[in-house]
KOLKOLDO-424456 format. One record per residue (C-alpha): x, y, z. Coordinates in steps of 0.1 Angstrom, whole numbers, padded with zeros to 4 digits, always signed. Each point is the difference from the previous one (the first is absolute). Example, Ala and Ser with C-alpha at 12.3 -4.5 7.8 and 13.67 -1.06 7.14 Angstrom:
% KOLKOLDO-424456
+0123-0045+0078+0014+0034-0007
This chain:
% KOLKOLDO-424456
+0034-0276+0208-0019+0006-0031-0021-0027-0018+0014+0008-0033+0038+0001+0013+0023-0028-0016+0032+0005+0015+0012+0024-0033+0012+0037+0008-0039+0014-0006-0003+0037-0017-0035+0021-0001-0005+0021-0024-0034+0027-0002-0012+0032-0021-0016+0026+0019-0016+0030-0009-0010+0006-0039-0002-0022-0027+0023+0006-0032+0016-0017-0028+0034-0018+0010-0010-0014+0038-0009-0035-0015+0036-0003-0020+0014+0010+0036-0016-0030+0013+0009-0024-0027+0035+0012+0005+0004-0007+0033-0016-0029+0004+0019-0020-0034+0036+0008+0015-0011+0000+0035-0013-0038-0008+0032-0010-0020+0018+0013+0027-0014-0029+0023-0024+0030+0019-0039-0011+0002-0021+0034-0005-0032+0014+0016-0021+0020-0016-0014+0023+0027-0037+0017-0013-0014+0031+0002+0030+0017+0009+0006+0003+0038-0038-0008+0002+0009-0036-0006+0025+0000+0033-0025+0016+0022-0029-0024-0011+0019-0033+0010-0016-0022+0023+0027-0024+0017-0014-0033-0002+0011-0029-0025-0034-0006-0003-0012+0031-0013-0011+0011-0033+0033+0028-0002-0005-0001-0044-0013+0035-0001+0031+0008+0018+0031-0017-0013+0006-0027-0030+0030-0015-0005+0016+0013-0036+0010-0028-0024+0017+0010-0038-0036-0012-0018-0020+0027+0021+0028+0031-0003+0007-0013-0040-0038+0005-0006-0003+0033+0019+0036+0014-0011-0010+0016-0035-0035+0018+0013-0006+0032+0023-0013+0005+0029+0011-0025+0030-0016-0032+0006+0014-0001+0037-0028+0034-0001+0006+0029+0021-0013+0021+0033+0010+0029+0012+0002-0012+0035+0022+0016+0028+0007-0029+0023+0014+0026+0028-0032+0022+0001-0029-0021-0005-0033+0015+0009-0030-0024+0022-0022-0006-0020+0029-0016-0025+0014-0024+0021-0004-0030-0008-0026-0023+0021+0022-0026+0017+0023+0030+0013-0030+0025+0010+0003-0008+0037+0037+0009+0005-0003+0031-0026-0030+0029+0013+0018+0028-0004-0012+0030-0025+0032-0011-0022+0024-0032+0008+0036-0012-0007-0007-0032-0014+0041-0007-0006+0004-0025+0029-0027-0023-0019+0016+0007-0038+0034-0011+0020-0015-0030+0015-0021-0010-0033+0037+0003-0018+0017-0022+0023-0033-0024-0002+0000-0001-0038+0043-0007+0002+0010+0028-0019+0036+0013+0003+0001+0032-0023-0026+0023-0016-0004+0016-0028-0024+0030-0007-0006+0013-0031-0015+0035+0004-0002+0038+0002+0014+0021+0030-0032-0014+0022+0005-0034-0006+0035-0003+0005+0000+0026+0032-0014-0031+0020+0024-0016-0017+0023+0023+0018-0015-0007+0032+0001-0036+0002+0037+0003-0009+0002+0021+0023-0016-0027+0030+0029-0026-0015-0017-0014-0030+0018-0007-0034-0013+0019-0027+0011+0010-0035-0026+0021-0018-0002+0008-0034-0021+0036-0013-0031+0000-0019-0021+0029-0008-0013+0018-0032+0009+0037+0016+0039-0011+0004+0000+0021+0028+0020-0030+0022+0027+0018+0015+0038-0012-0006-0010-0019-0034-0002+0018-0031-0024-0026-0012-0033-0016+0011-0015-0033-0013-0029+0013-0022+0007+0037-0005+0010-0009-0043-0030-0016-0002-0022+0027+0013+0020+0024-0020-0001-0024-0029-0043+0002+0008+0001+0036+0004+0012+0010-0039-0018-0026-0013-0031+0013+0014+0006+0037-0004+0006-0006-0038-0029-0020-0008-0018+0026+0020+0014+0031-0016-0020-0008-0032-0036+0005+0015+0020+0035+0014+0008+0009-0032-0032-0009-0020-0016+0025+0022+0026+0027+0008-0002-0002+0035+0024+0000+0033+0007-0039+0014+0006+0004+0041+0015-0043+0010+0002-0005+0037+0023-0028+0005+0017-0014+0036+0024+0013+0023-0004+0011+0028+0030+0020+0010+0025-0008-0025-0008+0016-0035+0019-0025-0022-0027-0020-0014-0012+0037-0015+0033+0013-0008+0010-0029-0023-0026-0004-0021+0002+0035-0007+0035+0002-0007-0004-0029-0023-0022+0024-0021-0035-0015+0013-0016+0031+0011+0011+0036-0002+0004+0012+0038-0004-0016+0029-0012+0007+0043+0021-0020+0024-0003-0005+0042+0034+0019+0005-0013+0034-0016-0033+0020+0004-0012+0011-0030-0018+0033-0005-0030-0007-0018+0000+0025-0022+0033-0002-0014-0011-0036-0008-0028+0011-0021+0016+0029-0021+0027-0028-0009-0022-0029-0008-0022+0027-0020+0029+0010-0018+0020-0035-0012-0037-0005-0012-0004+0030-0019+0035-0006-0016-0007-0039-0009-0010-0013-0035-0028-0016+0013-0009+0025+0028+0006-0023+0033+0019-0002+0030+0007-0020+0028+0008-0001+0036+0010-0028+0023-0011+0004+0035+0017-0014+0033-0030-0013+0020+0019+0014+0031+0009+0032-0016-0014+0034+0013-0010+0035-0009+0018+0031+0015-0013+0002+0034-0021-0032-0002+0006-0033+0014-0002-0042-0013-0038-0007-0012-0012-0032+0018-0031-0021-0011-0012+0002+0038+0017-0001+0031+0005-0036+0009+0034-0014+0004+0020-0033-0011+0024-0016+0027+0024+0020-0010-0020+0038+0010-0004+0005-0038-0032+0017-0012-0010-0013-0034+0011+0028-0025-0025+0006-0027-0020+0033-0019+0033+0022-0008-0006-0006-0038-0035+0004+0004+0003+0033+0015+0032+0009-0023-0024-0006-0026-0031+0023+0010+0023+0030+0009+0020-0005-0033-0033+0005-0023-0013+0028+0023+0032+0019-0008+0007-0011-0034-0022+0032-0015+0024+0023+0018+0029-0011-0019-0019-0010-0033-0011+0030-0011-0033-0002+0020-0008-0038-0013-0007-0026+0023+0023-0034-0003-0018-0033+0007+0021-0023+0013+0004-0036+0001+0007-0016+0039+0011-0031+0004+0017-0023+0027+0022-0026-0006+0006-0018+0032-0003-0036+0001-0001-0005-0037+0042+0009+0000+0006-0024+0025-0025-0031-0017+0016-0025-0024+0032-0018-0007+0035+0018+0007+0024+0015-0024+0035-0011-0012+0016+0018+0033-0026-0011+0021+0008-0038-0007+0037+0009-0006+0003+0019+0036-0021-0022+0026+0019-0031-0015+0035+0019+0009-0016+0010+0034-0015-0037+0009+0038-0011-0006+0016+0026+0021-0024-0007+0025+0012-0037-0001+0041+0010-0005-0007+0021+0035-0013-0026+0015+0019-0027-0008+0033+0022+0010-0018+0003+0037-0010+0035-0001-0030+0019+0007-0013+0028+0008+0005+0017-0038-0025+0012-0029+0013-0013-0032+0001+0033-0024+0010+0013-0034+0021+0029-0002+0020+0023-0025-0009-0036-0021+0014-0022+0019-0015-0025+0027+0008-0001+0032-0011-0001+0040-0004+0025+0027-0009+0002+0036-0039-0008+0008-0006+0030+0017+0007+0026-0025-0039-0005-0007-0006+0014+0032+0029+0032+0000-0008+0018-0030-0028+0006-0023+0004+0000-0041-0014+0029-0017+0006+0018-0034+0030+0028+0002-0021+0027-0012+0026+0020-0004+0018-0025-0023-0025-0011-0020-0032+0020+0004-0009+0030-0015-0024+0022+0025-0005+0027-0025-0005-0021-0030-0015-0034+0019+0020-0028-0019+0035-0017+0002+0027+0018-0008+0014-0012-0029+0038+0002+0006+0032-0015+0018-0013-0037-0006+0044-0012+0003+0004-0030+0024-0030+0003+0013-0019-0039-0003-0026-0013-0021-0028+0013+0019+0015+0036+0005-0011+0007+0036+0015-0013+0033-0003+0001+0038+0034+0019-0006-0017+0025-0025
């Protein structure tokens, strides 16, 4: 039995993976109804890193582990980004040696470890009868497992590339979106001023949604996603040519940092791994860039194009949510809580064709969510199509094209 267990029904709740805008409204919104609803709330940190840390003893020092959530702490947290619970990227199922932690290292020596009997164990210990992830598709995978081994778990989708499968939308994508145009535009006047091509690498990985938006929003003229190899070339002559044909003699691209050129692969930083096998992706604007200028002379009547490179990343997913990311974790924390309270688990809460609703867990785990290139992507012309926007939601794009 748990030293923090009172005899209330007990819910966990954790983020995993990367930070965005929207995961401390989640919070707040969970924990407010859960309390109200007579539930006490745990506050599990570092994502799954918190649950494989735990050292069962009353008398241990567990508070860079677990707190127990209270409305002052969530009420102060709720407005800001970021998650104050913080976040790992830790795979409890596949934990490599030199990562387990100390007071387990004697029953754990192999290369990698399933550490899911102890993250069962430490949930028992702690009292906790349902658990809520908030993450992307590797968070909420293990979710998926421990469901799987009998545990209650509703999870709720977070990530900036939306690419959660079964939901069309992901707690933080707007924002980053939101980021993305702002950026672009303040941007676009040093592009202008000196008449050159702007390359913008910004995330995702395999899904190209967090280029496609922002582009079909009008932020940047074409766009390179994961789902489509672009030919190099072709890039250049079209980039060289909406320049040539602007007033102030600029154009832009938004680059995918897991898209590819024709008969290339992903561009990794180096070749070490997270717990989840993923190299850190890294250099495809920087290269994008380089080949760009070299080429520009070919289709700019032998002139040369400087170009301006820059990478987005973390600065899209810094700072305080949007509208729909404090509008859409508040409706997820309560469907979380209606789930619950009914008795069921086993579901992701989701939003589709604008409407909330619930579907089974393991539809992270069955599909993937990409952009339908043939819907919405132009391969000859690299940017959304612009056309048959009927009944289709607010963000446009869905794990059902």
């Amino acid at each position: 039995m748990a030293n923090v267990n009172t005899g209330k029904k007990v819910i966990g709740i954790l983020t995993g993976g990367g930070d965005v805008p929207g995961l401390n409204p989640a919070i707040r919104a969970v924990t407010i109804r859960a309390l109200r609803e007579g539930y006490e709330v745990i506050g599990l940190r570092r994502g799954w890193g918190g649950l494989v840390d735990i050292v069962r003893d009353k008398d241990h020092d567990n508070s860079n582990n677990f707190q127990v959530l209270t409305e002052e702490i969530v009420n102060r947290a709720g407005r800001t980004g970021g998650t104050f619970l913080h976040t790992s990227r830790t795979r409890p199922s596949k934990v490599k040696k030199d990562s387990v932690p100390a007071h387990l290292q004697s029953q754990y020596q192999d290369k990698d470890n399933d550490l899911t009997p102890e993250v069962l164990k430490n949930l028992d210990w702690l009292g906790i009868d349902y658990l809520i992830p908030i993450g992307g598709d590797d968070t909420l995978s293990y979710g998926v497992h421990l469901y799987k081994q009998g545990f209650k778990v509703i999870a709720i989708p977070k990530t900036m590339d939306n690419d959660v499968p079964g939901t069309d939308y992901c707690i933080g994508f707007s924002t980053c979106v939101t980021r993305t145009i702002e950026m672009v535009n303040s941007l676009r006047t040093s592009a202008g001023s000196h008449e050159r091509i702007m390359v913008l690498e910004v995330f995702g990985r395999y899904a190209g949604f967090t280029a496609m938006l922002p582009t079909m929003a009008g932020a940047a003229n074409r766009c390179v996603i994961p789902e489509h190899r672009f030919d190099i070339d072709r890039l250049t002559e079209l980039l060289v040519y909406d320049r040539n044909r602007a007033p102030s003699k600029y154009s832009i691209v938004v680059v995918s940092e897991g898209a590819m050129f024709e008969g290339g692969e992903m561009v990794f930083q180096n070749a070490a791994t997270d717990a989840y096998g993923h190299m850190k992706l890294g250099g495809i604007g920087d290269l994008v860039s380089s080949e760009i200028q070299k080429r520009s002379a070919k289709y700019n009547n032998g002139k040369e194009i400087n170009i301006i490179n820059q990478k987005l990343g973390y600065l899209v997913r810094g700072g305080d949510p949007d509208a729909i990311d404090s509008i859409a974790p508040m409706a997820y924390g309560n469907l979380a809580l209606d789930l619950i309270i009914s008795g069921i688990h086993g579901r992701l809460v989701v939003l589709k064709n604008g409407r909330y609703d619930n579907i089974p867990l393991d539809v992270v785990t069955s599909t993937k969510k990409l952009v339908n290139v043939d819907r919405f992507y132009n391969v000859d012309r690299y940017r959304p199509y612009y056309h048959s926007f009927e009944m289709t939601p607010l963000f446009i794009m869905t794990s059902e094209g």
